[in-house]
C-alpha positions, 0 to 999 in steps of 0.5 A: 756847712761841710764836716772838717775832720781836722777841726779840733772840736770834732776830734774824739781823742781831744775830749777824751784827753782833756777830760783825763787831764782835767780828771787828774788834777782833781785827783791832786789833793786827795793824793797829795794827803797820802803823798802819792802821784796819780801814776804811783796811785793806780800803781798801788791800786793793782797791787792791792788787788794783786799783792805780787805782780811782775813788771810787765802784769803791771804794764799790762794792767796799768798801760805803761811800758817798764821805762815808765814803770821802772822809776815810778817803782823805783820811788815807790820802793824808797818809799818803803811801799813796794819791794822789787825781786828779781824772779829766781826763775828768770832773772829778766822778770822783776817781781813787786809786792807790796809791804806792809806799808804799803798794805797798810796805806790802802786804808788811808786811800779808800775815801778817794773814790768816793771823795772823787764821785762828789767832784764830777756832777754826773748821774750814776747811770751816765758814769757807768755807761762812760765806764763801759764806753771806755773799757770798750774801746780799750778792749778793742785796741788792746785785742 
């Protein structure tokens, strides 16, 4: 039988996509106990590993453009999570940081990977392969 590169199940991006989709919404509940999205939640993680980013670090760190940024950090601030801070230095720069609030709800999220590795029934092994795969091919597209 001849290769069709149009059959959907020959597609890498399909999988991939399906798995994030999938991946997210298992995410959904431990989320929803800390009253965050999985965006606002990788948001928060790149702060609370950086604590002050501009607007365009987190883009870089997060792969989202600020049109996607700008309102998910808007209600993040109306949360009282994050503030945002025109750069004296350049006023085109927004620089976010974290509150206290938003340090303090690091605390509440720490379960939730370990919440999430019981959900994916995968040897340790063929998870961290997957983790180096994908970064891989971020890395090459992002070069």
């Amino acid at each position: 039988m001849e290769f069709d590169p149009l059959k959907l199940e020959n597609q890498l991006c399909f999988p991939l996509y399906a798995c994030a989709k999938e991946i997210v919404k298992l995410y959904k509940p431990f989320l929803d106990a800390i009253n965050l999205t999985y965006t606002q939640y990788i948001t928060m993680m790149v702060l609370w590993e950086h604590t002050t980013l501009t607007v365009k670090e987190m883009g870089k760190h997060l792969y989202l453009d600020s049109g996607t940024l700008t309102p998910l950090l808007k209600k993040l601030e109306k949360e009282g999570l994050v503030s945002r801070l025109r750069s004296a230095a350049d006023e085109r720069e927004v620089n976010v940081t974290l509150t206290n609030k938003g340090t303090h709800l690091r605390k509440k999220a720490e379960a939730i990977p370990t919440k999430m590795s019981s959900c994916i029934n995968l040897p340790a092994n063929d998870l961290i392969k997957l983790h180096e795969i994908l970064h891989k091919i971020l890395k090459q597209i992002d070069s």
